[in-house]
C-alpha positions in Angstrom: -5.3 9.7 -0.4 -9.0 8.9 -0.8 -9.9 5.4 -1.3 -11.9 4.4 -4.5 -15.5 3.2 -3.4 -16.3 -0.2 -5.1 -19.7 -0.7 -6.4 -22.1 -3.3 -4.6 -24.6 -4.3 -6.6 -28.1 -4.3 -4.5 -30.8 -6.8 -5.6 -34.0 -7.8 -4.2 -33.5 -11.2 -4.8 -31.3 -12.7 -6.9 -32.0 -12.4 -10.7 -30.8 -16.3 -11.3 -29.7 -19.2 -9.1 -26.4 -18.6 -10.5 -25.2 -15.2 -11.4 -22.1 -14.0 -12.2 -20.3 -10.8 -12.4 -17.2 -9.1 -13.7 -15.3 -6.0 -12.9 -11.5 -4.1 -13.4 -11.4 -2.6 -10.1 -8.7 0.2 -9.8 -5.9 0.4 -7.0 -6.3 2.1 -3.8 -10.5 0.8 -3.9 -12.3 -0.8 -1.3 -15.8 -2.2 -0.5 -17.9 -1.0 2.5 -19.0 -3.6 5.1 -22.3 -5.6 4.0 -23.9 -8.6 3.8 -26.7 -10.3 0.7 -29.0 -13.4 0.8 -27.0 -15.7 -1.0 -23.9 -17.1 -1.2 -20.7 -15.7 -3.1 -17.5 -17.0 -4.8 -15.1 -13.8 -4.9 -12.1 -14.7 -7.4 -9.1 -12.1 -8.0 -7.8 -13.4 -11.4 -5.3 -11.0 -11.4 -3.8 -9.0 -8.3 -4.5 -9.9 -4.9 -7.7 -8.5 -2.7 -7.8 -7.8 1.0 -10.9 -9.4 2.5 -12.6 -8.7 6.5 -15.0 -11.7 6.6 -16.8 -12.4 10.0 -14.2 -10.6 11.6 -11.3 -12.7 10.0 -9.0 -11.3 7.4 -8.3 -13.0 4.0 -5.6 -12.5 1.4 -5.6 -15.3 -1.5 -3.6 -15.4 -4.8 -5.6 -16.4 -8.2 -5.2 -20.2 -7.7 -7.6 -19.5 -4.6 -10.9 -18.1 -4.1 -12.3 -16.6 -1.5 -16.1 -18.6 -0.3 -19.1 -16.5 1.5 -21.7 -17.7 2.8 -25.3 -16.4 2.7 -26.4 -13.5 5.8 -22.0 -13.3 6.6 -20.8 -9.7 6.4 -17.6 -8.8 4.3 -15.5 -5.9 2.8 -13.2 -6.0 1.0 -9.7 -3.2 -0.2 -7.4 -3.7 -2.7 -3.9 -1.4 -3.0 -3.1 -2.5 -6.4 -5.2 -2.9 -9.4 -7.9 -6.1 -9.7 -9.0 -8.5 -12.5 -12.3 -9.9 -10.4 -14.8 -12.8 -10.7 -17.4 -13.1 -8.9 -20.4 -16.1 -9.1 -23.7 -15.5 -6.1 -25.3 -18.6 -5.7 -29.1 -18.9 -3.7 -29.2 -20.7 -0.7 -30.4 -24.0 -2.2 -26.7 -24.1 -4.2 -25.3 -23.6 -1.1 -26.0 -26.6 0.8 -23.2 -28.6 -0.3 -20.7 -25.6 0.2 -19.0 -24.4 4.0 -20.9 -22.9 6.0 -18.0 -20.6 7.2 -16.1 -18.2 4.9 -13.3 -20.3 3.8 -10.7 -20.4 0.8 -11.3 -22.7 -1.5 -8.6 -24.2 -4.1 -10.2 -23.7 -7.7 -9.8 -26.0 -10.6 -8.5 -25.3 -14.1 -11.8 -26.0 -15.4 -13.8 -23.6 -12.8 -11.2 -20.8 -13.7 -11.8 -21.5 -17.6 -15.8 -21.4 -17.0 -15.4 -18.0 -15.2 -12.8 -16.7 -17.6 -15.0 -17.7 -20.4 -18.3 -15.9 -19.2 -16.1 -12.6 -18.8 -15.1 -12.7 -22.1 -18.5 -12.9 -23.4 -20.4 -11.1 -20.6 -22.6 -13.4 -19.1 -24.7 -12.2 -16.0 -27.2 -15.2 -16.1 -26.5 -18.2 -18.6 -29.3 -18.2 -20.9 -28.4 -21.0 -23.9 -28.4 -24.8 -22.7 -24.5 -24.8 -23.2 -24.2 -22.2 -20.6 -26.6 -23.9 -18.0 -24.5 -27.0 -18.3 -21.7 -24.8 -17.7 -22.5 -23.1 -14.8 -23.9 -26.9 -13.1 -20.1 -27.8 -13.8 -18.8 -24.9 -11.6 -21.7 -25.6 -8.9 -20.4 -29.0 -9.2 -16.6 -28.3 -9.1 -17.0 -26.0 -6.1 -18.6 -28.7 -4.3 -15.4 -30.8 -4.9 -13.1 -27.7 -3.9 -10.4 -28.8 -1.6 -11.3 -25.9 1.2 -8.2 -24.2 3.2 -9.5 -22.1 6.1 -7.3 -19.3 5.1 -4.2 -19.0 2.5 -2.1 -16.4 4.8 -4.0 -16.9 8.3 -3.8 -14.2 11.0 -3.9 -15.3 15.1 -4.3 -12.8 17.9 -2.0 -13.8 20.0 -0.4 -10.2 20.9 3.3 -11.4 20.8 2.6 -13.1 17.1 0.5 -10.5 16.2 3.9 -8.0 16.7 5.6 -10.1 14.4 3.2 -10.9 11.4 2.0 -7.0 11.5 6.0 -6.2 11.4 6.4 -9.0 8.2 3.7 -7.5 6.7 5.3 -3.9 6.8 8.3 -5.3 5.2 8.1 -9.2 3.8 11.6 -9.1 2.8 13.1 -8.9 6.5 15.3 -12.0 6.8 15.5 -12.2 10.5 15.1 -15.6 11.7 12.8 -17.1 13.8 15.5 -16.5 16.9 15.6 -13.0 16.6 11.6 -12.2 16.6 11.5 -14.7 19.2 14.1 -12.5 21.4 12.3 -9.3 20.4 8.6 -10.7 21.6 10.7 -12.2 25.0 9.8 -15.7 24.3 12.1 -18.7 23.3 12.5 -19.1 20.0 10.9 -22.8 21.0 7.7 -21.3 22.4 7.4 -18.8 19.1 8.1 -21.7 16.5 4.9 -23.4 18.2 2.6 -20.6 18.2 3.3 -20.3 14.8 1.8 -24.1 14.2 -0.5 -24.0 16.8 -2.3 -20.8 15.8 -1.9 -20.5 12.3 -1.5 -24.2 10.9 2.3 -23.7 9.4 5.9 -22.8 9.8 7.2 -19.6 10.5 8.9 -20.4 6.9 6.0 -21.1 5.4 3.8 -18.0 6.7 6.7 -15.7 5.2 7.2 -17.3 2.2 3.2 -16.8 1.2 3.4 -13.6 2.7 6.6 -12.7 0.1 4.6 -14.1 -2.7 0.8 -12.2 -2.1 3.5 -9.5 -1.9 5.4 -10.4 -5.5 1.8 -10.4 -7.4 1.1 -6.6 -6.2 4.7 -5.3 -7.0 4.6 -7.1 -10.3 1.8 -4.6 -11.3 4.8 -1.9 -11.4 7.3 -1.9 -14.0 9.6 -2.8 -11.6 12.4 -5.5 -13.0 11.8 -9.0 -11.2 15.1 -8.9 -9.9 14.6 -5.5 -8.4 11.2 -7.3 -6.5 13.1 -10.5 -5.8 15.6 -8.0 -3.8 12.4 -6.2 -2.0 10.7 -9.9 -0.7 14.3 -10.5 0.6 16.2 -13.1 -2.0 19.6 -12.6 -2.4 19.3 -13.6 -6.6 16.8 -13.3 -8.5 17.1 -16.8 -9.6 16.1 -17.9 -6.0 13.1 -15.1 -5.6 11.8 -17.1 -9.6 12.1 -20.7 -8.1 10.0 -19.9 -4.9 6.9 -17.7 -7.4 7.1 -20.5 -9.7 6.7 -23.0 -7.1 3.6 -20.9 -5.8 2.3 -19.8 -9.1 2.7 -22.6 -11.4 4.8 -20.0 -14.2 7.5 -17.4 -13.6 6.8 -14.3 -12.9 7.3 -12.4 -16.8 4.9 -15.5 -17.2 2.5 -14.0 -14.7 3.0 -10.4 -16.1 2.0 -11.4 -19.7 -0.9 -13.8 -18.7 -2.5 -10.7 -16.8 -3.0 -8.6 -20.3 -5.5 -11.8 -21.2 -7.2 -12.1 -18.4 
């Protein structure tokens, strides 16, 4: 099936210090590698994008957003259907921010400012109201507690085997014993690789991986239990606790927030 080709917008310069842009991308639509001046603040507020950055991969769910900096080259695919936010900031905003592509944790009050200029359709804030709100998101991002990525990838080639093999199929409930023995390593040795190369658990990795997983399948009309079988819960009650724990809501919570993003 042919991909969707996302539109890049292709400026000069920037047409404000802050600028900010809005778009419903549909599934099955990605982005072709390239690079801009200025920094950028990708935000999926509904749905889950795939990100190459610098050669690293990123995945991050709506309470994250994804930070670029000026000159770093990126693309970008999506399989299911997008809400996104995006903000580009010049380089003099981006002093304070990483200098490295990095996933930032974003506030209530940056995701109110971004879902507020959508609503109205504000490119470049023009009133004085609308200056002092986009200062508040410079400033809020600056205060952004910053996660290198929310579902890392390493290259080790025995963890590689296993987190491609997750990835096919999240809800595989072998334990960490039985990946170990199929990558002939201890489960020990695998259990550390995990921490050493990707910062968390095996338990951990999976369980993000299960719930990046969730938010695409709850596009469908699929019944939660249905998906809480697919990400490998025995009961739907134990598939809600673990989104709810991610997400902040349940996932028919999730569902009916996304017709007012």
């Amino acid at each position: 099936m042919r991909k969707n080709l996302i539109s890049v917008p292709e400026f000069d310069a920037l047409p404000a210090p802050v600028y900010f842009r809005y778009a419903e991308i549909d599934a099955d639509s990605h982005a072709q590698a390239h690079c801009h001046a200025w920094g950028s603040l990708d935000y999926v507020a509904h749905g889950v994008m795939r990100y190459e950055v610098a050669g690293q991969r990123f995945m991050s769910p709506p309470q994250y957003a994804l930070w670029i900096p000026p000159h770093t080259e990126h693309s970008s695919y999506n399989a299911q259907a997008i809400v996104y936010r995006s903000v580009y900031l010049d380089v003099a905003h981006c002093q304070h921010l990483p200098s490295q592509p990095v996933t930032l944790a974003i506030s209530d009050i940056l995701k109110a400012i971004l879902s507020d200029f959508a609503r109205r359709d504000v490119n470049i804030p023009q009133g004085e109201a609308d200056k002092r709100l986009a200062h508040v998101l410079v400033d809020q991002l600056s205060q952004a507690s910053v996660h290198q990525c929310y579902l890392p990838y390493a290259n080790h080639p025995g963890l590689g085997v296993v987190l491609a093999a997750l990835q096919h199929q999240p809800g595989d409930n072998r334990p960490l014993g039985q990946w170990a023995a199929q990558v002939h390593v201890s489960e020990r040795t695998l259990a550390r690789l995990f921490v050493r190369e990707l910062g968390m658990s095996f338990g951990e990795w999976r369980q993000r991986l299960r719930f990046l997983a969730a938010i695409e399948a709850l596009e469908s009309p699929r019944s939660v239990q249905d998906i809480g079988f697919d990400m490998g819960y025995s009961t739907a009650s134990a598939f809600i606790a673990m989104f709810q724990r991610q997400a902040g809501c349940t996932p028919e919570q999730y569902r009916r927030q996304a017709r007012h993003v």
